[in-house]
C-alpha angles and dihedrals in degrees: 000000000000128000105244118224095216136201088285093079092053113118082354099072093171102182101200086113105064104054084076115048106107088211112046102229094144115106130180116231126182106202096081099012108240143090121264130196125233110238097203102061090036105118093182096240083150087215096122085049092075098045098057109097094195087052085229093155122079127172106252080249097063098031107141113238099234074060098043089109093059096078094074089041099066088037083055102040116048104074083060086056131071124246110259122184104166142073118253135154119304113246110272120280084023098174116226131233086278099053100044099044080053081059089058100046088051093058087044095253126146117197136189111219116233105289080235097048116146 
């Protein structure tokens, strides 16, 4: 089991998350801007899951369904990105927690937060 970085980390790439992953499996992509974790150095530690404050990572067992394709996607993409292990700014125009949960509703989706979310 891996956690999943999902859709809500697109054009936002807040980085809190991975400053503290012990074992560095964050990586920064740019198409789509975002940052995607490596499923196969997660250890599921769930430490990154609390520091987003988009709540963008969710354990494989809680993934929301409207996110479910978000799993190959970080299992894709992450060899494209750039290893990133520090914090550093969100992109510009990055959207909070509120706007992009107002996103969600939009589209009629109703979506549970990560049972660990800060």
């Amino acid at each position: 089991m891996a956690h999943i970085v999902t859709g809500r980390c697109v054009n936002c790439r807040y980085t809190d998350c991975c400053s503290v992953c012990p074992v560095d499996c964050f990586y920064e992509i740019d198409d789509p801007p975002m940052l995607v974790i490596d499923p196969d150095t997660c250890i599921d530690c769930e430490s990154c899951v609390p520091e987003c404050p988009v709540n963008a990572i969710y354990p494989d067992s809680e993934l929301p369904e409207c996110y479910a394709e978000w799993t190959e996607k970080n299992a894709d993409l992450f060899e494209q990105g750039e290893n990133i292990t520090e914090k550093k700014e969100p992109l510009p125009g990055a959207l909070t927690l509120d706007e992009i949960q107002k996103r969600e509703r939009e589209q009629g989706w109703t979506i549970a937060e990560p049972s660990r979310a800060g």
